[in-house]
C-alpha positions in Angstrom: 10.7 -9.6 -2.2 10.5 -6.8 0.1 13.1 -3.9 -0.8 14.0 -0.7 -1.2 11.6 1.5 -3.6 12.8 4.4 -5.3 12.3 5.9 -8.7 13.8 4.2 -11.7 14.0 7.0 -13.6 14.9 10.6 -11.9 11.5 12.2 -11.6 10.2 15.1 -12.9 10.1 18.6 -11.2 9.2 19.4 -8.8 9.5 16.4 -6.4 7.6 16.0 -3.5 8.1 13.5 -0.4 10.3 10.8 0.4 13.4 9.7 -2.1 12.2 5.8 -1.4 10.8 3.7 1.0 11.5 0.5 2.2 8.3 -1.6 1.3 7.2 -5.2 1.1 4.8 -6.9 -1.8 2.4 -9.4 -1.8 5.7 -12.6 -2.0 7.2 -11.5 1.1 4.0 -14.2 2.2 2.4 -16.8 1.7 -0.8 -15.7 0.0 0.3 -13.6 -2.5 -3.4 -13.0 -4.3 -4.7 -11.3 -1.3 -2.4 -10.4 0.9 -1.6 -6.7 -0.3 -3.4 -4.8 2.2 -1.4 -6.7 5.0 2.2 -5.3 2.9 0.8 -2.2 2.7 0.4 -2.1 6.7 3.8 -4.0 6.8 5.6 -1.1 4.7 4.0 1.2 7.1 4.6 -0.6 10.3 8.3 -0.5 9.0 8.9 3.5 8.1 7.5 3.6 11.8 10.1 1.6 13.2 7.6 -0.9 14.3 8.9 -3.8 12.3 12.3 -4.3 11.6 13.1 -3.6 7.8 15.9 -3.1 5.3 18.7 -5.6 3.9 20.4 -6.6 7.0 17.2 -7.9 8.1 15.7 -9.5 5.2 16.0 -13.3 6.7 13.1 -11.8 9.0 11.1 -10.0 6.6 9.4 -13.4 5.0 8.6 -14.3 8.9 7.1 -11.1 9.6 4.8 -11.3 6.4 4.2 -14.8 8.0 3.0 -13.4 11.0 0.8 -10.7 10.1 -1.0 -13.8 8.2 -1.2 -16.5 10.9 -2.7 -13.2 13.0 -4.5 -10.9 10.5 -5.5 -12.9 7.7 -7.0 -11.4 4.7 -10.9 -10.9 5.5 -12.7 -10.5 2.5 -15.2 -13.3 1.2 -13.6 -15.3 3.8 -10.1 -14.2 2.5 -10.3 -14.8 -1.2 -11.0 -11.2 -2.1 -8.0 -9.8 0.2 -8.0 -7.4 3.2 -10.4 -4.8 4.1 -9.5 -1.5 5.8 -11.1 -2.3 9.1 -8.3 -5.5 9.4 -5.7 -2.9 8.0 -6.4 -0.4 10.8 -7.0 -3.1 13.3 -3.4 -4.3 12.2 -1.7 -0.6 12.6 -3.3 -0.9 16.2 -2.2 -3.6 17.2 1.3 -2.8 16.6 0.7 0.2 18.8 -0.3 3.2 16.0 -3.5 5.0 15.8 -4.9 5.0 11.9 -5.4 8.4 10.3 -7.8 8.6 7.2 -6.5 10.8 4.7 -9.0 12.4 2.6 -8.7 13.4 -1.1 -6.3 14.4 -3.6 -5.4 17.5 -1.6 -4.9 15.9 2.0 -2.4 13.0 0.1 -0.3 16.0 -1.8 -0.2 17.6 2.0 0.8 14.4 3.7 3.2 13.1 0.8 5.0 16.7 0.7 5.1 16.1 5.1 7.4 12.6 4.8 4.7 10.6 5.5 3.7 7.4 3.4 0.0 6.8 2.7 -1.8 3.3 2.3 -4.4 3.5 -1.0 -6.5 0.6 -2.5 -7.3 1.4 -6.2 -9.0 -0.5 -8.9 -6.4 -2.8 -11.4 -6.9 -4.7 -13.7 -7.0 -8.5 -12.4 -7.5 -12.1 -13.9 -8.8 -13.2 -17.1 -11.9 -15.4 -16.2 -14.6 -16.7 -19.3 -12.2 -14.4 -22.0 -12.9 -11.3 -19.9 -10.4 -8.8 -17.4 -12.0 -8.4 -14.6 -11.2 -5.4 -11.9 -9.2 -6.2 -8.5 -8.8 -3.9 -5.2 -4.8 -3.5 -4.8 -3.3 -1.9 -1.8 -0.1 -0.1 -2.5 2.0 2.8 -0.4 2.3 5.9 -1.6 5.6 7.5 -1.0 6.3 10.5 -3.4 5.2 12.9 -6.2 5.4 14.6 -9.0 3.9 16.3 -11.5 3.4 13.0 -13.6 3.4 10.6 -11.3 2.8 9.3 -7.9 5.2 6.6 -6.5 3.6 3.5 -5.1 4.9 0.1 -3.3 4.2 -3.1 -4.3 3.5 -2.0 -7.8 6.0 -2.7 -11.0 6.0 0.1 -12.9 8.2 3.0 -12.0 5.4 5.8 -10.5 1.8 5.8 -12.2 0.6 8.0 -14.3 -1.8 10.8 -12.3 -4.8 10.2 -14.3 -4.5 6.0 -14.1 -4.0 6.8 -10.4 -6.9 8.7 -10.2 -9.5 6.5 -12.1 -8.8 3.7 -9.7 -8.8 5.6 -6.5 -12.1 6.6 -8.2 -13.5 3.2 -8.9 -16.3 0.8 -6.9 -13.6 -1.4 -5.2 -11.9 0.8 -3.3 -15.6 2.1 -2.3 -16.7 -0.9 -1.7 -14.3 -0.7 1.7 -14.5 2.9 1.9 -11.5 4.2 0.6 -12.5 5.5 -2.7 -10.3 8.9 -2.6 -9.2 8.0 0.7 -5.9 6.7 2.4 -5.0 5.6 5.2 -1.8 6.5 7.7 -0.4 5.8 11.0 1.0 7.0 14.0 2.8 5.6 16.9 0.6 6.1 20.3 
């Protein structure tokens, strides 16, 4: 359910970018394979003040996950391959913010060190289908830095590793929707 993300363990040095960030993952709804791309704009929408967020609200997180479904739902294959950026930044929009791209490894370090959270879709590893792992796109927030890791929402491992960061970022999904290397933020109008 949608919480609170911080480290687990203190991070290394030095540390750039938010301590945490309240953030939402793929159960705060109903769709949970595909619905990543709408929590990613849903964590954002929320560090905005655009949606409500935090404990004292959590009866109204699952509704709000609700809502963004019901209005925005994932658009890939007709849904079953989740949300692409086009519905992400048509999402941000519509909840009054303009969508900035960010561009690179060096324009995520800049916003990240500035306080500002940054939507990415990377390549994962997905389902097992005929004995194989296949890949799947995954959108995620990133919140913070360090020289190890970078700190993501909606993901369970405490930060990821620079280099498995990297290679996804890198890969043909997040091309596929044009945000290989790329990230996207908000602003409110």
């Amino acid at each position: 359910m949608a919480h609170f993300f911080t480290p687990w363990q203190p991070p290394a040095t030095p540390y750039e970018g938010l301590p945490g960030l309240f953030g939402y993952v793929n159960q705060d709804g109903r769709l949970h394979g595909t619905n990543c791309g709408l929590a990613a704009s849903a964590t954002l929408l929320t560090h905005l003040g655009k949606l409500a967020g935090g404990p004292a609200e959590a009866p109204s997180l699952h509704t709000q996950m609700l809502e963004l479904e019901a209005r925005f739902p994932p658009n890939i294959l007709g849904g079953l391959a989740g949300t692409s950026r086009g519905r992400v930044e048509r999402i941000l929009e519509a909840h009054g913010c303009e969508a900035l791209e960010v561009d690179g490894e060096a324009e995520l370090r800049q916003a990240l060190s500035s306080l500002v959270p940054v939507a990415v879709m990377l390549q994962v590893e997905g389902p097992s289908f005929w004995g194989r792992k296949w890949p799947a796109g995954h959108w995620m927030v990133a919140y913070s830095y360090d020289d190890e890791k970078i700190y993501l929402t909606n993901w369970a491992m405490d930060g990821m590793p620079w280099e498995e960061f990297r290679r996804g970022w890198s890969a043909w999904i997040p091309w596929f929707i044009d945000m290989q290397r790329k990230g996207l933020t908000a602003r409110p109008w």
